[in-house]
C-alpha positions as CSV (number, residue, x, y, z in Angstrom):
1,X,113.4,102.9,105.8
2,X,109.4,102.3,105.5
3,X,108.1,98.9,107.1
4,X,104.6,98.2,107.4
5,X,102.3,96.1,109.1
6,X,99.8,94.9,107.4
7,X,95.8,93.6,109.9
8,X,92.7,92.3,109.2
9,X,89.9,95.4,110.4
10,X,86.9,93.4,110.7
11,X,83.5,94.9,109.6
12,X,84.6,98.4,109.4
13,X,83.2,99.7,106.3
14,X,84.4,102.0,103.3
15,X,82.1,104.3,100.7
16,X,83.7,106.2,97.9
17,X,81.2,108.9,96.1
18,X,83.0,110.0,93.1
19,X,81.1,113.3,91.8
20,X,81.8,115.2,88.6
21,X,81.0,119.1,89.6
22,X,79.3,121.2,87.0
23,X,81.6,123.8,85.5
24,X,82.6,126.4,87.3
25,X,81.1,124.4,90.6
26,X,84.2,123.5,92.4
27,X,82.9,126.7,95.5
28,X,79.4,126.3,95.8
29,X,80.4,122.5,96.0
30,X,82.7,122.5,98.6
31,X,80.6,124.9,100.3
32,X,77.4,122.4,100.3
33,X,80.4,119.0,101.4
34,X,81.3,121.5,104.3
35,X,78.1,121.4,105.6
36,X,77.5,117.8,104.9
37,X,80.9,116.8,106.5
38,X,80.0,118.7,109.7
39,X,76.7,116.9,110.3
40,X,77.9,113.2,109.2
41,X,80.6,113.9,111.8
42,X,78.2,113.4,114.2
43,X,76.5,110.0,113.0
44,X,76.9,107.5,114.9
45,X,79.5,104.9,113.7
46,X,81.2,107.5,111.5
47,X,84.9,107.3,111.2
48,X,86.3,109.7,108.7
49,X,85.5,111.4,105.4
50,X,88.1,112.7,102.9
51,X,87.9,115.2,100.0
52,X,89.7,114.5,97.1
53,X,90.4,117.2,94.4
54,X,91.4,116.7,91.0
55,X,95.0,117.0,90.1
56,X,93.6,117.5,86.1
57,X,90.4,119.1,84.5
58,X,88.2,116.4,84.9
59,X,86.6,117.9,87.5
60,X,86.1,114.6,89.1
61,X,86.3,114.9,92.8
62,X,86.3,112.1,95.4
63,X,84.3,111.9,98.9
64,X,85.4,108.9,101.0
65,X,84.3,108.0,104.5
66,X,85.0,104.8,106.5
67,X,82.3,103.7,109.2
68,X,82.4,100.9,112.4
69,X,80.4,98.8,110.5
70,X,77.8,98.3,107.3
71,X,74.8,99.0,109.9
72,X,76.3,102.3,111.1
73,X,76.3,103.4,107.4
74,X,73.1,102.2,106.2
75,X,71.0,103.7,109.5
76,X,72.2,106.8,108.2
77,X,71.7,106.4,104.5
78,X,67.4,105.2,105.6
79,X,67.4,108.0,107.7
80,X,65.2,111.1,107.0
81,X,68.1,113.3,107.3
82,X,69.9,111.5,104.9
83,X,67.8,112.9,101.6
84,X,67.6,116.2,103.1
85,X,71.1,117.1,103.7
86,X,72.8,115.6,100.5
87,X,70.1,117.7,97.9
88,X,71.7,120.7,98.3
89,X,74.7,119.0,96.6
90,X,72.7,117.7,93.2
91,X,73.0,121.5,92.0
92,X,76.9,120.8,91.8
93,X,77.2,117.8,90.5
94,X,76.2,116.2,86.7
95,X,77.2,112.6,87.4
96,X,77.6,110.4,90.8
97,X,78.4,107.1,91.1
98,X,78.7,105.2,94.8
99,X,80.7,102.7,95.9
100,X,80.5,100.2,99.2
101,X,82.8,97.8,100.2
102,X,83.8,96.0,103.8
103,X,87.3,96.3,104.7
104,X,89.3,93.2,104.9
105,X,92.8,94.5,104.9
106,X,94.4,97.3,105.0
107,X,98.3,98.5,105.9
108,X,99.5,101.1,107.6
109,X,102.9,102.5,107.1
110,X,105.6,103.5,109.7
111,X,105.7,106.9,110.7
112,X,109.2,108.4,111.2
């Protein structure tokens, strides 16, 4: 039986980056997100990322990433190394589209 408990997180913040990858992309894509995942690891304030494949051919892929707060996230994004490590990716992608939001809720199921 699954129960869950369901908190408020305060000002812990989510950013989805939904990509489409140029055909024939999907390697030298996650080759690029690799490297990006391994220096954002270090940021500080940084929570997770998460890679998300396509389960059909629209070759839209997913990067999320969760942060301590809004500030953590947007120190990084002013920061000079910001620009410089995510160009490598615009030779990958054809369309991008970003996403912010605070968490206000989220639950977590039971593990068994």
């Amino acid at each position: 039986m699954r129960t869950e408990t369901s908190s408020p997180v305060g000002d812990k913040l989510s950013v989805v980056y939904a990509v489409r990858v140029v055909e024939g992309g999907e390697q030298g894509f996650r080759e690029v997100y690799d490297r990006i995942r391994k220096s954002v690891a270090g940021v500080p304030g940084h929570i997770v990322d998460r890679l998300g494949e396509p389960i059909d051919d629209s070759r839209q892929w997913v990067i999320t990433s969760e942060w301590e707060t809004p500030e953590h996230f947007f120190a990084w994004l002013r920061g000079d190394d910001h620009r410089a490590l995510l160009a490598p990716l615009r030779a990958w992608v054809d369309q991008t589209q970003s996403l912010r939001y605070r968490v206000v809720q989220e639950t977590v199921g039971a593990r068994s």
